[in-house]
Backbone as numpy.savetxt, mean C-alpha at the origin, in Angstrom:
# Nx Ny Nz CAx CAy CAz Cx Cy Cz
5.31 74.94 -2.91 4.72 73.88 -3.69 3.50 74.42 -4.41
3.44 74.00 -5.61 2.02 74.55 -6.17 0.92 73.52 -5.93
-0.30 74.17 -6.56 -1.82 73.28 -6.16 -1.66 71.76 -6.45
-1.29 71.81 -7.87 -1.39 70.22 -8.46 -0.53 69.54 -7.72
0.53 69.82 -7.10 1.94 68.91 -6.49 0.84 68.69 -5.16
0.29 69.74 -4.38 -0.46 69.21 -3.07 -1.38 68.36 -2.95
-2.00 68.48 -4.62 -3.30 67.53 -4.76 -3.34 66.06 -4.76
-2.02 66.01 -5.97 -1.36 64.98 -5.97 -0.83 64.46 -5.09
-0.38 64.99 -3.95 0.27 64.28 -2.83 -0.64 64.03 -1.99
-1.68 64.72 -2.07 -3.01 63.87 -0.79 -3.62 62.77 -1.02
-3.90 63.01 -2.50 -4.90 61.93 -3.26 -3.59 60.58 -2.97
-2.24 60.53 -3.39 -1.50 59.57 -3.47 -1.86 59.16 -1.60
-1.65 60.03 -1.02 -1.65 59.55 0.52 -3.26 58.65 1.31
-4.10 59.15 0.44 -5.74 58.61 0.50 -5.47 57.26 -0.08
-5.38 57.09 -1.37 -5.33 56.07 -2.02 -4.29 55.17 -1.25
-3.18 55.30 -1.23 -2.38 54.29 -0.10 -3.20 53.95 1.08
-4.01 54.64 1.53 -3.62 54.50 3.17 -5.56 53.72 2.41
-6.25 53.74 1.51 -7.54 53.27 1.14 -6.45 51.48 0.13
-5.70 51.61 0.34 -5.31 49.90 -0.18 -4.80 48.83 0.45
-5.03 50.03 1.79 -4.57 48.80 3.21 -5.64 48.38 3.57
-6.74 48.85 3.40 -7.28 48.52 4.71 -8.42 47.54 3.86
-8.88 46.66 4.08 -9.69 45.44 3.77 -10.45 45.24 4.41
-11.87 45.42 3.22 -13.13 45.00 4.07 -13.45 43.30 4.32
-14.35 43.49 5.24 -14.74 41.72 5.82 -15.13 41.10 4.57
-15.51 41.59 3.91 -16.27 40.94 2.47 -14.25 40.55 1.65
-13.63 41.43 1.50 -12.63 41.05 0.92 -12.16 40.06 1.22
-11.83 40.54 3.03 -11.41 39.14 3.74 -11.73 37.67 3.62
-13.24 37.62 3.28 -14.34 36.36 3.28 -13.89 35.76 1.77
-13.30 36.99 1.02 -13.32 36.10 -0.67 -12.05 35.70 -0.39
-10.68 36.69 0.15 -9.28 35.53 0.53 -9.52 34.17 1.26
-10.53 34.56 2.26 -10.28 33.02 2.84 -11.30 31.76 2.17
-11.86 32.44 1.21 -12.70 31.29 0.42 -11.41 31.31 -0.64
-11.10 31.81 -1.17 -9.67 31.68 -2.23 -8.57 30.26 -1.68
-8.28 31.14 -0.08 -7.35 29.74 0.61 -8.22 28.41 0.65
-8.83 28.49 0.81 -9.76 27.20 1.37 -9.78 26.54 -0.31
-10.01 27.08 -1.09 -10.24 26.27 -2.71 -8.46 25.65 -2.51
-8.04 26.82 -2.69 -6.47 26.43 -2.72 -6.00 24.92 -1.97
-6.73 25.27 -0.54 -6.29 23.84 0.23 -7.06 22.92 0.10
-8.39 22.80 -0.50 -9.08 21.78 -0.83 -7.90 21.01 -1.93
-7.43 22.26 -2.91 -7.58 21.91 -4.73 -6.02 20.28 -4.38
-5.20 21.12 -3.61 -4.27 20.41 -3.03 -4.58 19.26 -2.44
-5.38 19.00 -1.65 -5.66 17.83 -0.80 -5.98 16.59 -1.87
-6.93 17.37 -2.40 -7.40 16.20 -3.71 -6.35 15.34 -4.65
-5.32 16.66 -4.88 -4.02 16.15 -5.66 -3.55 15.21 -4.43
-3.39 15.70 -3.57 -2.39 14.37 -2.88 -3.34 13.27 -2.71
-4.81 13.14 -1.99 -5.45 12.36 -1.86 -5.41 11.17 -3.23
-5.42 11.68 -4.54 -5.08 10.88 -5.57 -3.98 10.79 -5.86
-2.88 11.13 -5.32 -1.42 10.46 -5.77 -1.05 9.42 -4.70
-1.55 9.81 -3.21 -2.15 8.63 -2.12 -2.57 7.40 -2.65
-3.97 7.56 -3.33 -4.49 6.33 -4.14 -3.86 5.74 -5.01
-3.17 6.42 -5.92 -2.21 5.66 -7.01 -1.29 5.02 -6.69
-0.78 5.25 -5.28 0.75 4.58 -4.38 0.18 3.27 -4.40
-0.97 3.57 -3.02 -1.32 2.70 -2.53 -1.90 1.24 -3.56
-2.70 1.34 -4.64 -3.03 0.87 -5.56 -1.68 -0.19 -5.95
-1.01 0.87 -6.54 0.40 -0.13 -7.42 0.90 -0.49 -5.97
0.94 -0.39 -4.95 1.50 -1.33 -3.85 0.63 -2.45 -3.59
-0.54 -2.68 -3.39 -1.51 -3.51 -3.39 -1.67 -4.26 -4.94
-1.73 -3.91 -6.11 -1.31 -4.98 -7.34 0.04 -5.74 -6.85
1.11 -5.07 -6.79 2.58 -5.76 -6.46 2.36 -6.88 -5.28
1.11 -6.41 -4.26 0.96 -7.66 -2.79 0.15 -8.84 -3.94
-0.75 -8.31 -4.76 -1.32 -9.39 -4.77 -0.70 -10.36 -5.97
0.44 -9.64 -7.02 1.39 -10.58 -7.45 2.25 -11.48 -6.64
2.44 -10.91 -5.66 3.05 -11.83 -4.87 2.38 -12.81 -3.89
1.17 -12.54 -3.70 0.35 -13.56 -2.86 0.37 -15.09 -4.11
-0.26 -14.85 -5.38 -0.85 -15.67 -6.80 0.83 -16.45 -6.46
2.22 -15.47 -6.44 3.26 -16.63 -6.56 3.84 -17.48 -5.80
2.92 -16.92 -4.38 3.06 -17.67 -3.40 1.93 -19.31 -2.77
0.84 -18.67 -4.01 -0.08 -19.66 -4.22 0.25 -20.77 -5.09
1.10 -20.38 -5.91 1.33 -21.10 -6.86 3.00 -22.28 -6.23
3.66 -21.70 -5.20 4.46 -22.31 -4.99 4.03 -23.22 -3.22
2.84 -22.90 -2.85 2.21 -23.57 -2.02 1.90 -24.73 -2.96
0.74 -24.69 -3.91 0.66 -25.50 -4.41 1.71 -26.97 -5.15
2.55 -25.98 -5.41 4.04 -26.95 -6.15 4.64 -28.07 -4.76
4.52 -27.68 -3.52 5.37 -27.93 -2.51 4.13 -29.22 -2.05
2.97 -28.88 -1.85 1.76 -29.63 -1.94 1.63 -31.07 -2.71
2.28 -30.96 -4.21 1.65 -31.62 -4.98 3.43 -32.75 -4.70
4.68 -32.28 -4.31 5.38 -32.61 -4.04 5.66 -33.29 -2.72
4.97 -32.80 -1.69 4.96 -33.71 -0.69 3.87 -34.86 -0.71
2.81 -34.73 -1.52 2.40 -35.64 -1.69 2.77 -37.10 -2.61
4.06 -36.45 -3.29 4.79 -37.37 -4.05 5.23 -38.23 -3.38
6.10 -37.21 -2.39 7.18 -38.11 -1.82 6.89 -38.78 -0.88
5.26 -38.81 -0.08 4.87 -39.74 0.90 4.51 -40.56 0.40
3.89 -41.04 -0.76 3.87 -42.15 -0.96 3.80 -43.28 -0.85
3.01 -45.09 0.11 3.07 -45.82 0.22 4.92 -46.45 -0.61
4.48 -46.30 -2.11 5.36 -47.28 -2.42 7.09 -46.85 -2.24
6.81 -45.20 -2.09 8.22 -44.92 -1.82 9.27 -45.06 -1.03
8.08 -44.52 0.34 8.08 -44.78 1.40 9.07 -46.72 1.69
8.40 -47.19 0.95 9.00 -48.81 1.12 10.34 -49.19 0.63
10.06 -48.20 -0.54 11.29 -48.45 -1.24 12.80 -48.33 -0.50
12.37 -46.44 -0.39 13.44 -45.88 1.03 13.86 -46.62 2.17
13.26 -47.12 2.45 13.67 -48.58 3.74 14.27 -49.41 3.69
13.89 -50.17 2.05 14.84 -51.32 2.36 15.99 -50.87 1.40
16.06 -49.69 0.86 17.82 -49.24 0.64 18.51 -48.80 1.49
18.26 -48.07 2.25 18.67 -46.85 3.18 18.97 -47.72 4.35
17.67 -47.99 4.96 17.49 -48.77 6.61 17.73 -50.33 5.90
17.84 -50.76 4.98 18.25 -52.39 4.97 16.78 -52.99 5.52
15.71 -52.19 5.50 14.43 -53.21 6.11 13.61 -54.04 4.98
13.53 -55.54 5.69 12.21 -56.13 4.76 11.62 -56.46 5.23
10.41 -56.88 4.48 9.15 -57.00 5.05 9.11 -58.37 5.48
8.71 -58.61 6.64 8.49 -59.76 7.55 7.47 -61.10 6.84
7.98 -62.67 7.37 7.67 -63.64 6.70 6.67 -63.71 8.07
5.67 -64.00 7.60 4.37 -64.39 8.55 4.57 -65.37 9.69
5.40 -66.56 9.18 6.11 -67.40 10.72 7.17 -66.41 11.43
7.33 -65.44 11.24 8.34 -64.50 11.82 7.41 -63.40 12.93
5.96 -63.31 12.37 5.26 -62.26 13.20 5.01 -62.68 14.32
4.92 -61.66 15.62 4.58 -62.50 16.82 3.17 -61.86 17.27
2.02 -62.19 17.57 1.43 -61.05 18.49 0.89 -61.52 19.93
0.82 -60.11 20.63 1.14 -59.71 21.95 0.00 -59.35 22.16
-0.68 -60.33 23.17 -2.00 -59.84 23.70 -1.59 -59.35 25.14
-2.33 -58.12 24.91 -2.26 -56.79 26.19 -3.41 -57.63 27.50
């Protein structure tokens, strides 16, 4: 083998065996590298988290307003249908009842 082929083959063998090996300082910038990395990520999900949750909570509270709104309807309807005069009406079609002639009332002392 001549000079340059030996030179070349040490220096190649230095330089390899000098690209393994990693100082603490290198080490400290990979694991500050990972750590950005897993922050940069968290944030993305943490806000695609918020955006779920958000449009799931608009959709609850469309549905609470139509459930307010049909409380109310059912409300304004039972108050229809109780009614004094309806109430009377329903009786004497349905049950055949009328209203009593005053010589007809009796009362009952307890």
């Amino acid at each position: 083998m001549n000079t340059a082929t030996r030179v070349y083959d040490r220096g190649f063998v230095r330089r390899s065996d000098a690209s393994i090996q990693i100082s603490a300082r290198q080490w400290g910038v990979i694991a500050l590298v990972f750590g950005l990395l897993l922050s940069a990520f968290g944030v993305v999900y943490a806000k695609d988290l918020n955006r779920r949750l958000f449009i799931q909570y608009q959709g609850l509270q469309q549905a609470q307003q139509q459930y307010q709104v049909s409380w109310s309807k059912l409300l304004l309807e039972q108050g229809a249908l109780s009614t004094q005069s309806r109430i009377q009406v329903i009786a004497q079609r349905e049950l055949h009842m009328v209203t009593p002639f005053s010589r007809d009332v009796v009362l009952v002392e307890s």
